[in-house]
N, C-alpha and C positions, 0 to 999 in steps of 0.2 A: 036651963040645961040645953033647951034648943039652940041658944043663940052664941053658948058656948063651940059648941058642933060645926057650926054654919063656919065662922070664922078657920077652922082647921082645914077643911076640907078648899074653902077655896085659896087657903096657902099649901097645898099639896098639888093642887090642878095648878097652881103659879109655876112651881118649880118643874114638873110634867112639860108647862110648854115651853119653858127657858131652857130642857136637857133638848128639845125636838129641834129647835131650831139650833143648837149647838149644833146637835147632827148631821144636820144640812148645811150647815156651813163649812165644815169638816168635811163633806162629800163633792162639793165645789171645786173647793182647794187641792183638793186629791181623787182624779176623776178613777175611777176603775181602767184596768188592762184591757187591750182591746181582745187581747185573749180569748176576756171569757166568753165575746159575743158568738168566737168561731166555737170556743168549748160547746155554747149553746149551740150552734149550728151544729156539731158533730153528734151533739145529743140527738138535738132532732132528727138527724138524717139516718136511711138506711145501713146496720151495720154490717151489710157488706162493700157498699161503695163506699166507707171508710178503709177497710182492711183493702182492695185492693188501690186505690189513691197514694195511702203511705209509702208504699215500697217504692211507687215511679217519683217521687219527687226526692226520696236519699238517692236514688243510683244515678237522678240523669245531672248532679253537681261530679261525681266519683268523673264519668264519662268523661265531661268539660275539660278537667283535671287535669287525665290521662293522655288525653286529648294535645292541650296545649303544653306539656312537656315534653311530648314528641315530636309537636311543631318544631319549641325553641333548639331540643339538638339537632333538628335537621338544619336549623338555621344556623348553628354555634360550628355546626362541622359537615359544611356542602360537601369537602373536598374527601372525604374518607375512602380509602379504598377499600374495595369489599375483597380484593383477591390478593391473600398475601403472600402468592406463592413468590419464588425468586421473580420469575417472569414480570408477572401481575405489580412486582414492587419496585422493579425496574421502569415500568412504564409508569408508574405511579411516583418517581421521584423527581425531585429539582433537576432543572433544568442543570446546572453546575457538578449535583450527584450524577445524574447519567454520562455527563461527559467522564469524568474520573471513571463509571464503571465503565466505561466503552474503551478508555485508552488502557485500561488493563487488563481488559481482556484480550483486546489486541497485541500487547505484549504477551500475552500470556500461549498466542497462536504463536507469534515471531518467536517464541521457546521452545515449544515444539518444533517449529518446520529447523529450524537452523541444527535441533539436533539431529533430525532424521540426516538433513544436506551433509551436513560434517561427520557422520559416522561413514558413511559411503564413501567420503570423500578423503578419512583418514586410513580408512581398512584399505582401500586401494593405494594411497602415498606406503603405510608402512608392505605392503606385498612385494610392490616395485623394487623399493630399497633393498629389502629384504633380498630379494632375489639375484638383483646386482649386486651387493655386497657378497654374499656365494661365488658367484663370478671373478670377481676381483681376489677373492681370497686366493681361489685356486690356479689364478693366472699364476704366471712366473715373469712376464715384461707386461708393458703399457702395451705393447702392439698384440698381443693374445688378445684383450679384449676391447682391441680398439672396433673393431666390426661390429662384437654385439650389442656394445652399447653406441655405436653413433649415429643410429637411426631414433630411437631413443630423445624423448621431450625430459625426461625427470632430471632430480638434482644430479643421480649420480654419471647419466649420460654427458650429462656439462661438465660435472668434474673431470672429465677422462679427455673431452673434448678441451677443458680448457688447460690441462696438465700436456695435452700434443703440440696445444698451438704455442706454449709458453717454452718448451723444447727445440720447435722448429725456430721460432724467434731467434733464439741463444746459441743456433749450431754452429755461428760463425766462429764462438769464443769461448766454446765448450774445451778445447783443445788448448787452448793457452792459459786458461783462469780456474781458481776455485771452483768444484762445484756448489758449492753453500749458499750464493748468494742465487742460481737456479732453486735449488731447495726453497728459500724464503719466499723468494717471489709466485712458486705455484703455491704454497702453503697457503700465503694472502689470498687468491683467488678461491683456493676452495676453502677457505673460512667466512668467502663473500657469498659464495653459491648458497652453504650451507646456513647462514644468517638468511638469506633470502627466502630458501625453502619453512624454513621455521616460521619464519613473519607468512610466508604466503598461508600455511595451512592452519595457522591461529588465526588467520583473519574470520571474524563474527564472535569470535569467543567472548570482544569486549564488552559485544551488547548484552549477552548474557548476565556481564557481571553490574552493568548498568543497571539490568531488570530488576536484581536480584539485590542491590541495594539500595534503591529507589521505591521499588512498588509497596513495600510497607506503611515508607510515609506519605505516597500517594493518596492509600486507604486510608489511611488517619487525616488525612486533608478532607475526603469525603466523610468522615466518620463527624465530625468535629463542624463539618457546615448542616449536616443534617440535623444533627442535634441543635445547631443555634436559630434553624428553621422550626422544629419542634417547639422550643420556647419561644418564638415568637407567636405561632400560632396558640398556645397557652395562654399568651398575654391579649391578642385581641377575642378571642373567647372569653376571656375571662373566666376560665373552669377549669381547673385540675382534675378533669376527666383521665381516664388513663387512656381511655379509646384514642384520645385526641394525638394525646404524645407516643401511642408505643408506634402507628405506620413510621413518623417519620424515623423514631429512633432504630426501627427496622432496618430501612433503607440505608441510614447512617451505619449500619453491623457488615448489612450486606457489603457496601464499598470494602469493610477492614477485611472481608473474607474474600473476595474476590482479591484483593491485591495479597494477601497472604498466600490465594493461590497462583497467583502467578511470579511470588517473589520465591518460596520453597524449592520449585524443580528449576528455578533459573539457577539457584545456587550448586544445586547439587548435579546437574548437569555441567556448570561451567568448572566445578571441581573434578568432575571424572575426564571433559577436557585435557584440564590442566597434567592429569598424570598424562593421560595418551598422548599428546604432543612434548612432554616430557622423554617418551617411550621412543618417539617418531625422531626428535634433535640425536637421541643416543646412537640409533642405527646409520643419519646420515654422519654421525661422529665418526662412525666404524667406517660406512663405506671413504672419505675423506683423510682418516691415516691409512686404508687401504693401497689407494692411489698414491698418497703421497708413499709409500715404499716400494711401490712397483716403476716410479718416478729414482727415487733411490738405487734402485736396483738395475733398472736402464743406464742411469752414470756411472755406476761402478764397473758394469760390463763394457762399457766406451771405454773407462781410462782403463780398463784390462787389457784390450784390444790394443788402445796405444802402446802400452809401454812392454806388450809383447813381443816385437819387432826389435826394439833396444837393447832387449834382454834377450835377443837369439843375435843380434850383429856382436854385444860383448862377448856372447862364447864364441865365436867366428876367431875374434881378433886373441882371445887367450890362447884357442889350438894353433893359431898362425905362430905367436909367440912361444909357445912347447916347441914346437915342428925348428922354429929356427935353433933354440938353443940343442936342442937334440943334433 
């Protein structure tokens, strides 16, 4: 019975050492986390200098982070401007955009100053006429109002002056010839005075209309390079940031609205123009067949004169003729 015993037991201690050294060779080959040396180190150590250690080693990666994200936009967009008022965006545009908003704005002064010049300068042309024309009306000859008007610079001063000089020219053959062909020839003269006057006080009115159909697509010139500056700066950023793209597309708004403002009052300024000098041709209209009947009325009263004399010698020679047969 002993000897049966003995044999069991040391086949039991056999297999005991063949599982231990499995063990270990299984622990070899797959060595443990280094983990758990610090787990043990956290064990061991004070647990308040765990709790306060935790929190500084999450926050100061968060920092790094924050950190270098606000490096790379400052790097992605040096040029940002911080002020976006009109001013601030003006000074902050392409070189090519300031120019377009410089030269429409200065169109936009030359619209103003030209209408202030030309209102002063049409209220006193229609006054003048105006007043001459009264004159003329109530004349009865060319020589009634040849004194008040020939000191006199305006159109209707010229006309009167050049209806005398165009009189005296023809007095040789006033007396033998039609008068119609005098008629024609002052007509022509003050249809050239009055062409003249017209051209002179419409002069500037064309830049107006220049402004006015021009500065829209000016802005749109500026509008249309700001934006292709926008997208370029988009593409070497490489980020569809909006920050990046809305300064310049700003800038590109602002050109459309600056030439819109200087293209709206050019228009409607060179339309209220266009009636007033409209207004202005009508009255030297008036004063021009003024003249020309007071020019009419002057020949009528010459060949009255003449053929007054002719028509007192025929009643002479008819009583001469009574008187004999009696």
């Amino acid at each position: 019975m002993p000897n049966r015993v003995k044999p069991k037991w040391m086949m039991l201690a056999a297999v005991l050492l063949a599982l231990s050294n499995a063990g270990a060779l299984y622990a070899q080959e797959n060595p443990a986390p280094v983990a758990t040396e610090m787990q043990q180190s956290a064990e061991n150590a004070p647990a308040g200098e765990a709790m306060q250690g935790a929190p500084v080693d999450q926050a100061a990666p968060a920092r790094a982070v924050r950190q270098s994200e606000e490096t790379v936009a400052t790097a992605a967009n040096p040029v940002l401007p911080h002020d976006l008022s009109p001013l601030g965006m003006f000074l902050a545009a392409d070189v090519v955009v300031k120019g377009v908003m410089s030269a429409l704005a200065l169109a936009s002064v030359a619209t103003w100053a030209i209408l202030l010049v030309k209102m002063f300068e049409l209220a006193a042309a229609k006054r003048s006429v105006k007043r001459a024309v009264r004159l003329l009306t109530d004349a009865v000859v060319l020589r009634d109002v040849g004194e008040s008007l020939s000191g006199r610079s305006g159109p209707a001063g010229r006309m009167v002056a050049a209806a005398n000089d165009e009189l005296s020219k023809s007095e040789a053959v006033l007396d033998l010839v039609s008068t119609q062909g005098v008629k024609e020839r002052v007509a022509s003269q003050l249809s050239r005075i009055e062409a003249g006057a017209g051209k002179r006080v419409a002069g500037g009115t064309g830049i107006l209309a220049t402004i006015g159909s021009i500065s829209p697509f000016v802005g749109l010139f500026g509008t249309v390079w700001g934006i292709m500056n926008s997208f370029i700066g988009i593409s070497q950023a490489q980020t569809t940031n909006l920050a990046i793209v809305a300064p310049g597309i700003a800038e590109a708004l602002l050109a459309t609205a600056i030439g819109l403002v200087a293209a709206i009052p050019a228009v409607v300024i060179y339309n209220y123009f266009a009636r007033s000098i409209s207004g202005y041709r009508l009255v030297l209209a008036d004063a021009s067949a003024a003249v020309e009947r007071l020019v009419s009325r002057d020949l009528d009263f010459r060949q009255a004169r003449r053929l007054t004399p002719r028509k007192a010698e025929s009643h002479v020679h008819s009583d001469a003729g009574i008187a004999r047969i009696g």
